[in-house]
Backbone bond lengths (Angstrom), bond angles and torsions (degrees), N, CA, C in turn:
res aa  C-N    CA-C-N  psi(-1)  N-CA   C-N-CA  omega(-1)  CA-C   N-CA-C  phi
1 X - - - 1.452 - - 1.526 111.07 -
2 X 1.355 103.67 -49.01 1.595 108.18 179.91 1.375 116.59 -55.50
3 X 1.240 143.87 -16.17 1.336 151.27 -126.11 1.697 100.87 -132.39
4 X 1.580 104.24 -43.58 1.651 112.33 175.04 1.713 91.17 -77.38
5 X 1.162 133.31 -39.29 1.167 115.87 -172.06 1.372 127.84 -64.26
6 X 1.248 119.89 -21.14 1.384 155.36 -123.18 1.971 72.62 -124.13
7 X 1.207 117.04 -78.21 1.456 101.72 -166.49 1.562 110.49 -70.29
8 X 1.361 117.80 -30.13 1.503 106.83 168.46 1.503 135.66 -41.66
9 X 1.807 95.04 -41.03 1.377 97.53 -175.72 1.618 113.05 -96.31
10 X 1.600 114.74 4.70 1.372 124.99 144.86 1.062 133.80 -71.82
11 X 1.678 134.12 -23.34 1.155 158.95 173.46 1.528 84.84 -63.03
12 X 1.616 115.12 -88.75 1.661 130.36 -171.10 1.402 94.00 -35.80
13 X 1.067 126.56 -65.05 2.046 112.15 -175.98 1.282 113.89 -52.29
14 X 1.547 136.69 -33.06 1.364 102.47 -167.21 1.772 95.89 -95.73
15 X 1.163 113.70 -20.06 1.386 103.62 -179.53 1.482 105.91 -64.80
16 X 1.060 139.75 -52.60 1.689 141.10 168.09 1.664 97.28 -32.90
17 X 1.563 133.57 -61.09 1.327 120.64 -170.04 1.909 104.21 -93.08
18 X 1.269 113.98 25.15 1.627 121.39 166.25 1.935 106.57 54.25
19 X 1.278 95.75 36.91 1.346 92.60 176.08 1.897 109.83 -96.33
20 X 1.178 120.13 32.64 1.219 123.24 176.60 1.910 114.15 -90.85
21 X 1.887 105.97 153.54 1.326 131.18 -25.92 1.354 120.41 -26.77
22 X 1.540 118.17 178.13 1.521 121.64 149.81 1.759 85.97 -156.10
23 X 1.479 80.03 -163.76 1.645 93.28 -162.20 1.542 88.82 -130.68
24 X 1.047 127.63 153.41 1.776 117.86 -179.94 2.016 79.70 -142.09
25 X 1.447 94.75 146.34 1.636 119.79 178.68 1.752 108.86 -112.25
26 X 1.369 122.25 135.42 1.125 112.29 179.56 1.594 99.66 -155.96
27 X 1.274 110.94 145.12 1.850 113.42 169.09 1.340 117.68 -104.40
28 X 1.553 107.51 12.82 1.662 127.28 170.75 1.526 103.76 -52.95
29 X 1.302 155.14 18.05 1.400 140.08 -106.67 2.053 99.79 -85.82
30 X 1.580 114.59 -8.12 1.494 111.84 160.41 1.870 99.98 -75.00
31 X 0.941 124.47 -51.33 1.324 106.54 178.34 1.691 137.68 -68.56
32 X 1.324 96.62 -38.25 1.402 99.32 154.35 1.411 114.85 -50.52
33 X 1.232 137.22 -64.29 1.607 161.57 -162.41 1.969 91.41 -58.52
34 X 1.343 103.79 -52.69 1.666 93.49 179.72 1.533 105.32 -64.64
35 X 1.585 116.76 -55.54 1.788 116.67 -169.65 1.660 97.38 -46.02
36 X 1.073 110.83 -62.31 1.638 104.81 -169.20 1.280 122.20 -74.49
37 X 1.414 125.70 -8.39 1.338 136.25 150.54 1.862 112.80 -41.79
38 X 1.290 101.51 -42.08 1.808 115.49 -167.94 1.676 105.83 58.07
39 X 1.166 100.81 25.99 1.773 110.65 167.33 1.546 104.98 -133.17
40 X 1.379 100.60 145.59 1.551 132.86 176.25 1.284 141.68 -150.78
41 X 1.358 136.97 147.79 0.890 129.65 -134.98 2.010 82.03 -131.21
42 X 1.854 91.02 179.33 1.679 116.41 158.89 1.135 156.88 -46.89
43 X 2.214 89.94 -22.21 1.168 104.38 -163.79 2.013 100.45 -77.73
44 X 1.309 105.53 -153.82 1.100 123.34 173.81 1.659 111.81 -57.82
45 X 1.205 86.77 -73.93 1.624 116.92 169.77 1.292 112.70 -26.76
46 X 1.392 90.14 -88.46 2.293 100.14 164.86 1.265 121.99 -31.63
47 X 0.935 105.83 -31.82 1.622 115.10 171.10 1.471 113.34 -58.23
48 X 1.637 108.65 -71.22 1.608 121.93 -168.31 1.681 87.75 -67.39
49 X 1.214 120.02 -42.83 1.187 117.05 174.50 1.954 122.14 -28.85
50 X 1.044 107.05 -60.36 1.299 147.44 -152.50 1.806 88.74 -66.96
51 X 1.518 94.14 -52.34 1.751 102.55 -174.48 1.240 108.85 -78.05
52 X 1.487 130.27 -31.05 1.477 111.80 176.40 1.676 104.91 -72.56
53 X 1.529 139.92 -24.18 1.084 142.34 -149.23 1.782 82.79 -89.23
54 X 1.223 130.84 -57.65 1.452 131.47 171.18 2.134 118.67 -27.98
């Protein structure tokens, strides 16, 4: 959980300073595996999930 959150609220920073695209790195490899899935689920996760995929 901590880890999707962790890139969400990295996502929200560079878009605030307009540094988009970017590339974000992670060894989360279930969370990576859900974002690039473009499927999500109920849980917690799926959730924050859900918002970085937005």
């Amino acid at each position: 959980m901590a880890e999707a959150v962790v890139i969400l609220r990295g996502i929200i920073f560079v878009e605030k300073l307009g540094l988009i695209p970017v590339v974000i790195d992670s060894d989360a490899l279930c969370v990576v595996q859900m974002i690039n899935s473009g499927k999500h689920n109920n849980t917690d996760v799926g959730l924050v999930v859900r918002d970085i995929q937005d």
